[in-house]
MARGUVEX-177417 format. One record per atom (N, C-alpha, C): residue number from 1; atom name; x, y, z. Coordinates in Angstrom, 2 decimals. Example, Ala and Ser with C-alpha at 12.3 -4.5 7.8 and 13.67 -1.06 7.14 Angstrom:
2
SITE sefi loza x y z
SITE 1 N 13.19 -5.69 7.80
SITE 1 CA 12.30 -4.50 7.80
SITE 1 C 13.20 -3.30 7.80
SITE 2 N 12.85 -2.25 7.08
SITE 2 CA 13.67 -1.06 7.14
SITE 2 C 12.90 0.03 7.87
END
This chain:
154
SITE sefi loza x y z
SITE 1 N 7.86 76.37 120.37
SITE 1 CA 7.09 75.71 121.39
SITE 1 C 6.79 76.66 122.56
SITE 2 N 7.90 77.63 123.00
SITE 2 CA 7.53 78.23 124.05
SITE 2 C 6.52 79.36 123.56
SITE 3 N 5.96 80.07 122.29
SITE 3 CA 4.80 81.11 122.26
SITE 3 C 3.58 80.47 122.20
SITE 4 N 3.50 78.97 121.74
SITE 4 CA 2.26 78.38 122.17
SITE 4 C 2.07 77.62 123.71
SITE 5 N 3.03 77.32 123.89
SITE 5 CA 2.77 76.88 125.68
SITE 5 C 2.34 78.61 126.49
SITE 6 N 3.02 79.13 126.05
SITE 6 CA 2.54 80.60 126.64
SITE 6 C 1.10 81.16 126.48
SITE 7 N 0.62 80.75 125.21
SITE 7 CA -0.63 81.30 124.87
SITE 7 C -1.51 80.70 125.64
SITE 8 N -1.18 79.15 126.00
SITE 8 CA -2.02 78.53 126.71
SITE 8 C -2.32 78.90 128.56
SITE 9 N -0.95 79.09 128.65
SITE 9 CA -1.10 79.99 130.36
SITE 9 C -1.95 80.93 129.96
SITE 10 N -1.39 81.89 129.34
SITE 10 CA -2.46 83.36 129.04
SITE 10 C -3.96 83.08 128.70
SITE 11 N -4.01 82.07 127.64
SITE 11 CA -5.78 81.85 127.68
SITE 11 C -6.40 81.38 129.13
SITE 12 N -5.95 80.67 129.41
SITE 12 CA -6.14 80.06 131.08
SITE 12 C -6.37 80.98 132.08
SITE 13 N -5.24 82.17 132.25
SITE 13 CA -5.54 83.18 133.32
SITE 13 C -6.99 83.82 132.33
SITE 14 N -7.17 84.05 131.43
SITE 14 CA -8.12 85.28 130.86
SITE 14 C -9.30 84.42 130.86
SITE 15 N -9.70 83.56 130.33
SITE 15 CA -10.91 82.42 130.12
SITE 15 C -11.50 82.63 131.87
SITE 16 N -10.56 81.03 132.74
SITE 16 CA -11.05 81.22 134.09
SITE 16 C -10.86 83.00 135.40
SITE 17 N -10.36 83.80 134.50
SITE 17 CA -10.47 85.25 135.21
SITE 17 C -9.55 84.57 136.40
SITE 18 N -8.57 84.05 136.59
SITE 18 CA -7.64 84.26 137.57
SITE 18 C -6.28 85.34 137.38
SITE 19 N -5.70 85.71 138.44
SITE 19 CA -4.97 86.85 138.67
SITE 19 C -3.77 86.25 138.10
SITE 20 N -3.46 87.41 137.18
SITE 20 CA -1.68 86.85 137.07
SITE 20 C -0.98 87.40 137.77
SITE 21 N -0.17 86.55 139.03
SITE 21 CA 0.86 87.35 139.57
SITE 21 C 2.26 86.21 139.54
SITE 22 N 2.88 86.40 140.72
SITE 22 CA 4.07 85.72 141.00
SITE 22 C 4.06 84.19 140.10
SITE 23 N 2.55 83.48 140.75
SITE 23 CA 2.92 82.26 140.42
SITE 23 C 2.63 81.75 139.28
SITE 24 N 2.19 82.96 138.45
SITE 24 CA 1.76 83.54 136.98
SITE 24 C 3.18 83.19 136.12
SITE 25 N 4.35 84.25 136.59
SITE 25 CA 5.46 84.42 136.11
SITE 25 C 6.64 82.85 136.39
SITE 26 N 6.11 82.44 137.60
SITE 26 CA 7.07 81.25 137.76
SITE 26 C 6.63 80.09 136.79
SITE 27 N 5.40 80.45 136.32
SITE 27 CA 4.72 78.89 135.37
SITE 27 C 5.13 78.95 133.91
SITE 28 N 5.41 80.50 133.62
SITE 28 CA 6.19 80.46 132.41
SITE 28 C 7.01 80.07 132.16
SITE 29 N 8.29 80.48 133.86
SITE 29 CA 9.28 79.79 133.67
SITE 29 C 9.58 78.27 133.49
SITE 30 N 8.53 77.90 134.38
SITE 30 CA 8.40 76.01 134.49
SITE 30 C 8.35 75.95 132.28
SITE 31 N 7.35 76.31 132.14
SITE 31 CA 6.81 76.16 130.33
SITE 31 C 7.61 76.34 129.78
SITE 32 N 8.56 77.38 130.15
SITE 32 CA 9.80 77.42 129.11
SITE 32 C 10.65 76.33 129.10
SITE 33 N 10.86 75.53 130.12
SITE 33 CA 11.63 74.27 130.28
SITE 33 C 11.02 73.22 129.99
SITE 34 N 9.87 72.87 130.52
SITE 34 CA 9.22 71.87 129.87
SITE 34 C 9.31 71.47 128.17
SITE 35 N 8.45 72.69 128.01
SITE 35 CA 8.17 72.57 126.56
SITE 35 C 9.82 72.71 125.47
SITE 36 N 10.50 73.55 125.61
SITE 36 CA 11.69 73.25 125.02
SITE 36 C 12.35 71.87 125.40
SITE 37 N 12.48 71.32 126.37
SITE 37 CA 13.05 70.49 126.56
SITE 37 C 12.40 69.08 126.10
SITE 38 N 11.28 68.74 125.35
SITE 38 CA 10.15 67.96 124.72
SITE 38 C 10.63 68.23 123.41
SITE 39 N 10.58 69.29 123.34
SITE 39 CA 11.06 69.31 121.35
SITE 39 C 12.84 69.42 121.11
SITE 40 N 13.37 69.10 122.26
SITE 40 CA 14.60 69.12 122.26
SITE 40 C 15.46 67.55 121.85
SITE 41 N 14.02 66.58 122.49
SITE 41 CA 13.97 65.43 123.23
SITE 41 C 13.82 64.87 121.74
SITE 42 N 12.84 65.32 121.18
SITE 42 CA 12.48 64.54 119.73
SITE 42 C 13.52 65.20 118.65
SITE 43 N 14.13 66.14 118.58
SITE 43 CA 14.72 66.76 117.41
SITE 43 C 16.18 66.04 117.54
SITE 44 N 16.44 65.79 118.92
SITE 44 CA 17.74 64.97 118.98
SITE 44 C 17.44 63.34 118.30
SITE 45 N 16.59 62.80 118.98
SITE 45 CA 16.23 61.66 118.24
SITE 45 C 16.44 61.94 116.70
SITE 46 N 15.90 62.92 116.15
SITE 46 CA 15.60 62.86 114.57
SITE 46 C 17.11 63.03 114.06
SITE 47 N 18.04 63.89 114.44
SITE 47 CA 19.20 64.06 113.99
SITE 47 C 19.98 62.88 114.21
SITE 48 N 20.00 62.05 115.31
SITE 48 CA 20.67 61.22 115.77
SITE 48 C 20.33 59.99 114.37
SITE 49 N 18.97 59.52 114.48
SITE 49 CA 18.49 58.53 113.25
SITE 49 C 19.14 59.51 111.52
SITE 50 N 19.03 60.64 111.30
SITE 50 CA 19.16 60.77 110.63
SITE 50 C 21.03 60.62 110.00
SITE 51 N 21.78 60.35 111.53
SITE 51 CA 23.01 60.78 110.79
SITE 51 C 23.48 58.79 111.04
SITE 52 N 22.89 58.14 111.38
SITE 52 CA 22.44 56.65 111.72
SITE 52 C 21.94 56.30 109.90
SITE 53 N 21.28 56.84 109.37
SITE 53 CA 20.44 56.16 108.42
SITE 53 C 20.53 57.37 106.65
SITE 54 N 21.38 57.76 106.30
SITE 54 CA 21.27 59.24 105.24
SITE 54 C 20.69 59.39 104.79
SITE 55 N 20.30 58.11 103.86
SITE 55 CA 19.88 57.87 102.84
SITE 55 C 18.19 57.28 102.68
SITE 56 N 17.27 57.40 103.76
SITE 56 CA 16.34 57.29 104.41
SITE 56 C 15.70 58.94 104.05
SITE 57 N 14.47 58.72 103.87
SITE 57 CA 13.78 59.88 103.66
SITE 57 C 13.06 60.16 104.72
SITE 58 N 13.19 61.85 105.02
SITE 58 CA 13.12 62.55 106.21
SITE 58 C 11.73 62.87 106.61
SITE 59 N 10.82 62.19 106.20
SITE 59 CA 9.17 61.92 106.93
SITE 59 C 9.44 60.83 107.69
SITE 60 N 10.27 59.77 106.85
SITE 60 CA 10.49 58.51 107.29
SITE 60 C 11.33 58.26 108.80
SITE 61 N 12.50 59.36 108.72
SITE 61 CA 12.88 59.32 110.18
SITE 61 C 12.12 60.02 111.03
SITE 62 N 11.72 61.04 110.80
SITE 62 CA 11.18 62.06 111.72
SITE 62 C 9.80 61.49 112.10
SITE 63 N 9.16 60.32 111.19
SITE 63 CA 7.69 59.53 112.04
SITE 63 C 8.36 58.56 113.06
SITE 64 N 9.39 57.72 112.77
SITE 64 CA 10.15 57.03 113.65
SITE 64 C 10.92 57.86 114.99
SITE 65 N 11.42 59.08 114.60
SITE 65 CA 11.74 59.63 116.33
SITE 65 C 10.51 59.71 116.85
SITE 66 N 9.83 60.43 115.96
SITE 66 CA 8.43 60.78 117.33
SITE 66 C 7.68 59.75 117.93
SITE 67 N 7.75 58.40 117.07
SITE 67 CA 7.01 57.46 117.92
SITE 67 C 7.84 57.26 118.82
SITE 68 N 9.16 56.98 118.79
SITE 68 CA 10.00 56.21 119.74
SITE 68 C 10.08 57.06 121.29
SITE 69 N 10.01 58.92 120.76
SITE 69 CA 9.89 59.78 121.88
SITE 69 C 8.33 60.28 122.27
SITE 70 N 7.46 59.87 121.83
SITE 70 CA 6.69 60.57 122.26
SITE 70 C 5.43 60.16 123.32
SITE 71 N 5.88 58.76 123.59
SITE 71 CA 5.60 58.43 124.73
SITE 71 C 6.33 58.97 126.67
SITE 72 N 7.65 58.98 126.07
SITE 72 CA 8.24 59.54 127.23
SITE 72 C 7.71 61.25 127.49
SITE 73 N 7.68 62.02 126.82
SITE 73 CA 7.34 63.35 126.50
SITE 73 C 5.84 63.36 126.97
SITE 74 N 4.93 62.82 126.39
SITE 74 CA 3.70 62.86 127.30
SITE 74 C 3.28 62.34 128.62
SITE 75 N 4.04 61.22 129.26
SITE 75 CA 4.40 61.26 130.40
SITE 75 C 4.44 62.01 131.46
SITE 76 N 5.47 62.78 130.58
SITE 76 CA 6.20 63.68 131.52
SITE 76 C 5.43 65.18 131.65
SITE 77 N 4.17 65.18 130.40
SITE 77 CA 3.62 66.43 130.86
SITE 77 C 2.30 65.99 131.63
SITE 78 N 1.71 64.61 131.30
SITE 78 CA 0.55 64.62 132.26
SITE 78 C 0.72 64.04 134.01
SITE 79 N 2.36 63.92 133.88
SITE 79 CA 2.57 63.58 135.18
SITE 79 C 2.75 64.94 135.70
SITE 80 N 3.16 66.06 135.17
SITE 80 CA 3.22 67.32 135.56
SITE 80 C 1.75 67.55 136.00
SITE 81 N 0.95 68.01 135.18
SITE 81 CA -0.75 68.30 135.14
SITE 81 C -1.29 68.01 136.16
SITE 82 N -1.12 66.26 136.43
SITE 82 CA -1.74 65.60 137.54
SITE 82 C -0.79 65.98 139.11
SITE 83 N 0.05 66.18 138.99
SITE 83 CA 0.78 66.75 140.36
SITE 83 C 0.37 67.75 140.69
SITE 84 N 0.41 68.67 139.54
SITE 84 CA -0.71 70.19 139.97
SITE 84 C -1.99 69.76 139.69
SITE 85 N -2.85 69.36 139.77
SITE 85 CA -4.12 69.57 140.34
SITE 85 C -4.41 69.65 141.40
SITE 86 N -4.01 68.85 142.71
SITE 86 CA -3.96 69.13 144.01
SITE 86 C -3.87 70.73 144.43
SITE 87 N -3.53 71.35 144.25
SITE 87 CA -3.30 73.13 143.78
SITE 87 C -4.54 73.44 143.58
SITE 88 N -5.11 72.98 142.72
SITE 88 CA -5.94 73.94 142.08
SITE 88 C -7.36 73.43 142.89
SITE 89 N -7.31 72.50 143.93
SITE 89 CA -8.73 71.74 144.44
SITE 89 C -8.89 72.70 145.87
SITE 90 N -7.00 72.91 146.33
SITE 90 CA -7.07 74.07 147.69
SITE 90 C -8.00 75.71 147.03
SITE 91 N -8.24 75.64 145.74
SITE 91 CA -8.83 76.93 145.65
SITE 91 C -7.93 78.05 145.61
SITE 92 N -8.39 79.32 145.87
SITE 92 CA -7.42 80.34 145.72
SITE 92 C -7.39 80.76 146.75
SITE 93 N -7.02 79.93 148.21
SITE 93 CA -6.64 80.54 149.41
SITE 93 C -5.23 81.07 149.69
SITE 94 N -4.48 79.63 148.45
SITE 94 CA -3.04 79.76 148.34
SITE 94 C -2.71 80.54 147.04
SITE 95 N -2.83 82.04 146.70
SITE 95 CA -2.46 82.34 145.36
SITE 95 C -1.66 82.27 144.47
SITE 96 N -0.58 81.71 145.04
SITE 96 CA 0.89 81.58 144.57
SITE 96 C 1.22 80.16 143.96
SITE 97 N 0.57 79.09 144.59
SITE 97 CA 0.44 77.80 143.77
SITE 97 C -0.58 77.77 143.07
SITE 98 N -1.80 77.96 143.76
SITE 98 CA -3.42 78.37 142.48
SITE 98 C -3.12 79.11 141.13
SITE 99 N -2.24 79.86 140.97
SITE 99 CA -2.11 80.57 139.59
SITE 99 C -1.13 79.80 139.04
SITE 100 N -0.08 79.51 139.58
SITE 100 CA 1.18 78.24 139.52
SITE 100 C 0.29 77.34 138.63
SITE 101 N -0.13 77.06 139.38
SITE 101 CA -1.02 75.34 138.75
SITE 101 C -1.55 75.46 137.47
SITE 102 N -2.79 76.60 137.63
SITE 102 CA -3.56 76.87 136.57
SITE 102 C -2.47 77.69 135.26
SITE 103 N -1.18 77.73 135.53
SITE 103 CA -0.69 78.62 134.43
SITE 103 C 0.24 77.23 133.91
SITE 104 N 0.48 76.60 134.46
SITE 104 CA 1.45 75.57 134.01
SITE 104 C -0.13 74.36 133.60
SITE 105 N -0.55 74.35 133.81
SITE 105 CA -1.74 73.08 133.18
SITE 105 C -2.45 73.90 132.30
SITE 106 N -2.97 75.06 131.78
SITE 106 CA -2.69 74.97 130.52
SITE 106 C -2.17 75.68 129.77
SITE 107 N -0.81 75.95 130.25
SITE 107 CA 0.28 75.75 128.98
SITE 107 C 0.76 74.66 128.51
SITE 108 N 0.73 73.57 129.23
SITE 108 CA 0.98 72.30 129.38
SITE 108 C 0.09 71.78 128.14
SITE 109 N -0.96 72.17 128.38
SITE 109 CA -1.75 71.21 127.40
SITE 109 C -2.00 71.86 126.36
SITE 110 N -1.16 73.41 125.97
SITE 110 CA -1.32 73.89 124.86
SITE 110 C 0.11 73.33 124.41
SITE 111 N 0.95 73.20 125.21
SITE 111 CA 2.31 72.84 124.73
SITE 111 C 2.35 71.48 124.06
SITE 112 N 1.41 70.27 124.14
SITE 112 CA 1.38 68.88 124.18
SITE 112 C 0.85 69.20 122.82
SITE 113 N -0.45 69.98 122.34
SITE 113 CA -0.99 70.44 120.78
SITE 113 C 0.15 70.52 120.04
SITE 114 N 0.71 71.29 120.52
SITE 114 CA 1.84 71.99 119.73
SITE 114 C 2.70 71.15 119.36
SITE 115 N 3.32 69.91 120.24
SITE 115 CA 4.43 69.01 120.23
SITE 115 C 4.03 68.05 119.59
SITE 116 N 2.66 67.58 119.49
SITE 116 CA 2.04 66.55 118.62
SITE 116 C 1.77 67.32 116.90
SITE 117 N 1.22 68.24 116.91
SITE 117 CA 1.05 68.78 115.56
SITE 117 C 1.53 69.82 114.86
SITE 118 N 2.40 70.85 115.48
SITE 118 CA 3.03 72.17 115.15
SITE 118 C 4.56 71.65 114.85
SITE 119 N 4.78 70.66 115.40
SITE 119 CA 6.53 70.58 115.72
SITE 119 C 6.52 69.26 114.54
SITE 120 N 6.13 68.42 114.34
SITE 120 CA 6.37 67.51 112.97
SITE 120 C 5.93 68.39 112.15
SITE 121 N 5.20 69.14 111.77
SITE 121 CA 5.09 69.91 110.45
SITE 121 C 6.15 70.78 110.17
SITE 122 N 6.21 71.58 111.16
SITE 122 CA 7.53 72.23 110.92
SITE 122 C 9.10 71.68 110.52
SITE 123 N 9.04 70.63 111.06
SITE 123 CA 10.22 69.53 111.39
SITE 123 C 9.65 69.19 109.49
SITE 124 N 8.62 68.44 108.70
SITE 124 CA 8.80 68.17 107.73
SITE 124 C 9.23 69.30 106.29
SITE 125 N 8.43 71.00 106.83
SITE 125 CA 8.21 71.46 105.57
SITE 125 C 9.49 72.39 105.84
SITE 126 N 10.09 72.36 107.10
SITE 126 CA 11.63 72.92 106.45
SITE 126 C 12.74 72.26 106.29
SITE 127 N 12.33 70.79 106.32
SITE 127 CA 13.30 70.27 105.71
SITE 127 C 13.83 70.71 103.96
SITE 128 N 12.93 70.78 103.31
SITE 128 CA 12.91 71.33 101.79
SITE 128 C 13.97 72.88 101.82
SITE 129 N 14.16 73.75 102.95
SITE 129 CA 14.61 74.92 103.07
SITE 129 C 16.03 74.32 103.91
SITE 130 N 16.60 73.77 105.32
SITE 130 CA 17.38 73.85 105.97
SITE 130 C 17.91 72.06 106.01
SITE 131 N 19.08 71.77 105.89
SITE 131 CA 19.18 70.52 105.90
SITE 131 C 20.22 70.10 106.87
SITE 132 N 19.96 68.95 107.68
SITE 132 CA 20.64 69.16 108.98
SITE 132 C 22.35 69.18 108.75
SITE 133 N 22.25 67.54 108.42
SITE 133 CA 23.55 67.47 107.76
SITE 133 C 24.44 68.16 107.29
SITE 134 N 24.17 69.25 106.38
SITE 134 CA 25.03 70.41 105.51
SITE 134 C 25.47 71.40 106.67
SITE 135 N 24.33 71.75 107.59
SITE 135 CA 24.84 72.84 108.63
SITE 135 C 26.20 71.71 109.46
SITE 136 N 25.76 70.45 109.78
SITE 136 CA 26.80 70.21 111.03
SITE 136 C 28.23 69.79 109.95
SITE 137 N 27.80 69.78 108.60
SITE 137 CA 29.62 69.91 108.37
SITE 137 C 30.82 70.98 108.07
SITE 138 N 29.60 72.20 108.24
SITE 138 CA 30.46 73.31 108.13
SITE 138 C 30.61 73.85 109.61
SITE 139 N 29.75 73.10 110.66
SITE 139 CA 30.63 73.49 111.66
SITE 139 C 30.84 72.56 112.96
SITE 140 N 31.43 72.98 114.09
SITE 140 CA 31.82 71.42 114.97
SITE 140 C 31.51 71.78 116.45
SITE 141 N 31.71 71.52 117.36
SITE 141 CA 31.13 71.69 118.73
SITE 141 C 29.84 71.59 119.42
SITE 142 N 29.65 71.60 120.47
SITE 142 CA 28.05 71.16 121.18
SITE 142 C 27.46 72.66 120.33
SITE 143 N 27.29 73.56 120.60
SITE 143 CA 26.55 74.91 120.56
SITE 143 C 26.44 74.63 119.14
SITE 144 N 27.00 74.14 117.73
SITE 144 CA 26.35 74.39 116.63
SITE 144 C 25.00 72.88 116.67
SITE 145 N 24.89 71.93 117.23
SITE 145 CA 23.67 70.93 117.14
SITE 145 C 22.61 71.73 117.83
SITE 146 N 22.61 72.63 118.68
SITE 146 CA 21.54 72.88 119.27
SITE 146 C 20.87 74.04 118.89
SITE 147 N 21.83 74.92 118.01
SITE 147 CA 20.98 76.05 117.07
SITE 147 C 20.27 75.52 116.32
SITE 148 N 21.24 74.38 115.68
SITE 148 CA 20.26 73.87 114.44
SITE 148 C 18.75 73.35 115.16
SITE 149 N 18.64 72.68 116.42
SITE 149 CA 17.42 72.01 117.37
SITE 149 C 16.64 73.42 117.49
SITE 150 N 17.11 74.54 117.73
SITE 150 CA 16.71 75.53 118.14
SITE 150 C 15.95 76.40 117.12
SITE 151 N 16.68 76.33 115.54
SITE 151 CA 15.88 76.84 114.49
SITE 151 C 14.85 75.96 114.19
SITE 152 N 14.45 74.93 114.92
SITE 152 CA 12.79 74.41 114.60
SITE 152 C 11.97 74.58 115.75
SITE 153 N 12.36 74.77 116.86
SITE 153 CA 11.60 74.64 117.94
SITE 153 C 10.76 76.40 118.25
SITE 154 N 11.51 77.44 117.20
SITE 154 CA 11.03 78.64 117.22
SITE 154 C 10.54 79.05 115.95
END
C-alpha cells in the first residue's frame, strides 16, 4: 500500500508542477500511516473472521471483512482530503501546507485505488501460496500476526 500511495504524491507533485520540499516529505510520512494502517484495519478483520469461521472459504471471508471495514477506512481518507483542501485554496503563499495538502490528497486517493482493488486481490491469490492459520501455529506473540498482515500489505 505504501508504493502506491507514494506514486500518487509523486504523480501529483510532477502532473500539477508543484515543488517537492518539506511538506513534500511530511505527506509521505502522513501516507505511510494512513495507508498501512487501512490495510491493517481490513487484514485484521479477515484473520479475526477467519480464525471465528475455518471452515468457510477465503473469498467468502475476505468479501465479508471488507464490507464490514470498508466503510470506516473511506471515511477516514475522505475526511482527510476534505480537511486538506482548505490548504490548497490559500494557494502557494504557504509552501509547507500547499505541498502538504497536495502530496497527501493524492496519495490519498491513489491509496483508496489500491485498498479497494490491489489489496483484495492480493489478499485472494496468495491465499493459494501463504495460509494464515499454519503460520500462527508455528508461532505465538503480537509481532508474529502482524508480519503475517505485513506480507500482504507489501
Amino acid at each position: 500500500m505504501i508504493p502506491i500511495s507514494f506514486i500518487g504524491a509523486f504523480f501529483t507533485f510532477y502532473i500539477f508542477k508543484i515543488n517537492f520540499d518539506q511538506g513534500g516529505y511530511a505527506s509521505l510520512i502522513l501516507l505511510c500511516g494512513i495507508s498501512v494502517n487501512a490495510a491493517l484495519f481490513l487484514l485484521n478483520d479477515y484473520h479475526r473472521l477467519k480464525s471465528e469461521f475455518p471452515e468457510k472459504p477465503n473469498k467468502i471471508l475476505n468479501f465479508k471483512a471488507f464490507n464490514q471495514k470498508i466503510i470506516p477506512i473511506v471515511l477516514t481518507i475522505l475526511s482527510t482530503i476534505v480537511g486538506l483542501v482548505p490548504f490548497l485554496w490559500d494557494g502557494k503563499n504557504d509552501v509547507f501546507w500547499f505541498s502538504f495538502a497536495a502530496g497527501v490528497i493524492g496519495g490519498l486517493i491513489f491509496s483508496m485505488i489500491g485498498i479497494l482493488f490491489y489489496l483484495p486481490l492480493m489478499m485472494i491469490t496468495n491465499e493459494k501460496l501463504f495460509k494464515p492459520n499454519e503460520a500462527l501455529e508455528h508461532t505465538s506473540g503480537i509481532g508474529s500476526s502482524t508480519s503475517i498482515c505485513y506480507f500482504y500489505i507489501f
